[in-house]
N, C-alpha and C positions, 0 to 999 in steps of 0.2 A: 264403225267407219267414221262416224261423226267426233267423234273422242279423239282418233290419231289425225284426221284433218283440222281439229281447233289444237291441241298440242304442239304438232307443225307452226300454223298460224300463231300462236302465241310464239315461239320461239323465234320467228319473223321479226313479229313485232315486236320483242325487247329487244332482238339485236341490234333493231332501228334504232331506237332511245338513246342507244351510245353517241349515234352522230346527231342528238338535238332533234331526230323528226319524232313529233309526238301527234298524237291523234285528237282534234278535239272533241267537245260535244255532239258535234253537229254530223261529224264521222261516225262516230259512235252510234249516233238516233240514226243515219242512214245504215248504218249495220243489222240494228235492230228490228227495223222495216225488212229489211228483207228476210231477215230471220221469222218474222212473224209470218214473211210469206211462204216461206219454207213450210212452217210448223200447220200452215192453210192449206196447203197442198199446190197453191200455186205456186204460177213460174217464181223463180229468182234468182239471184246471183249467188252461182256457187261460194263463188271468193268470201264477198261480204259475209255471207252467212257463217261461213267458216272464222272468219275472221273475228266478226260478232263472239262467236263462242271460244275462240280462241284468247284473245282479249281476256271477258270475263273470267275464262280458268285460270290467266295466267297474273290480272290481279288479286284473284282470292285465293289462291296457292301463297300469293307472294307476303299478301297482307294478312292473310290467315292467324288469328293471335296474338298480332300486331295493332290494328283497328279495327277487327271486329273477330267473334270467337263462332264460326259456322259450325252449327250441330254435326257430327258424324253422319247421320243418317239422310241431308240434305244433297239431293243430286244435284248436278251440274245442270241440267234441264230445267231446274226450280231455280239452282241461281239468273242462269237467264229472264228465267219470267222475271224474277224478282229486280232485278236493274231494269229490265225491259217497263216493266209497268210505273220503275220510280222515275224512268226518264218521261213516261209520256204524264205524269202526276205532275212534273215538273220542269217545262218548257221554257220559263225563266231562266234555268242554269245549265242551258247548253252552248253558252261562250262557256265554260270552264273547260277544263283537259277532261279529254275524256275518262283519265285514271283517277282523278279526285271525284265523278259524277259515279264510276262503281262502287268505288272505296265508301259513298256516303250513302248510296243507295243498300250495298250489303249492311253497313255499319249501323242504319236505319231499321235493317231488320233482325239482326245479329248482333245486338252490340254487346262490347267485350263486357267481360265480366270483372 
């Protein structure tokens, strides 16, 4: 269930990106709060959470190969932790878009070959 609601959500938000609305850091780290609250078992926002993971499928689909090479056997679940834990490493770079703080968070852990 969580798969076809960040899919949805990912398709959301690139079709935004056509008209200039882009998400930034600050989007993103509030995404990922809730996402962690999700993964607590606490309350949270469906949206966000969804969104959060939608997001992150739909830059590393996109960049996949491109700036960074994600092992086959990496879930989507691990990429989230894995943005989730580089954005809270790093709190300085949440004025950037929130597509260049994935892109360098995966790229960080995956980088291409």
């Amino acid at each position: 269930m969580k798969r076809y609601i960040g899919v949805l959500c990912a398709i959301i938000i690139f079709s935004t990106l056509a008209n200039a609305t882009y998400y930034s850091g600050a989007d993103l780290v509030n995404m990922w709060r809730e996402y962690k609250k999700s993964e607590a078992g606490l309350e949270y926002s469906l949206f966000k959470n969804a969104c959060y993971i939608g997001y992150v499928a739909g830059v590393a689909d996109a960049c996949d190969e491109i700036f960074f090479s994600i092992p086959k056997n990496v879930t989507l679940g691990q990429l989230c932790e894995i943005v989730g834990k580089w954005l809270d490493d790093n709190p300085s770079l949440w004025n950037y878009s929130a597509n260049s703080l994935v892109i360098k968070a995966i790229s960080t852990a995956f980088p291409k070959n």
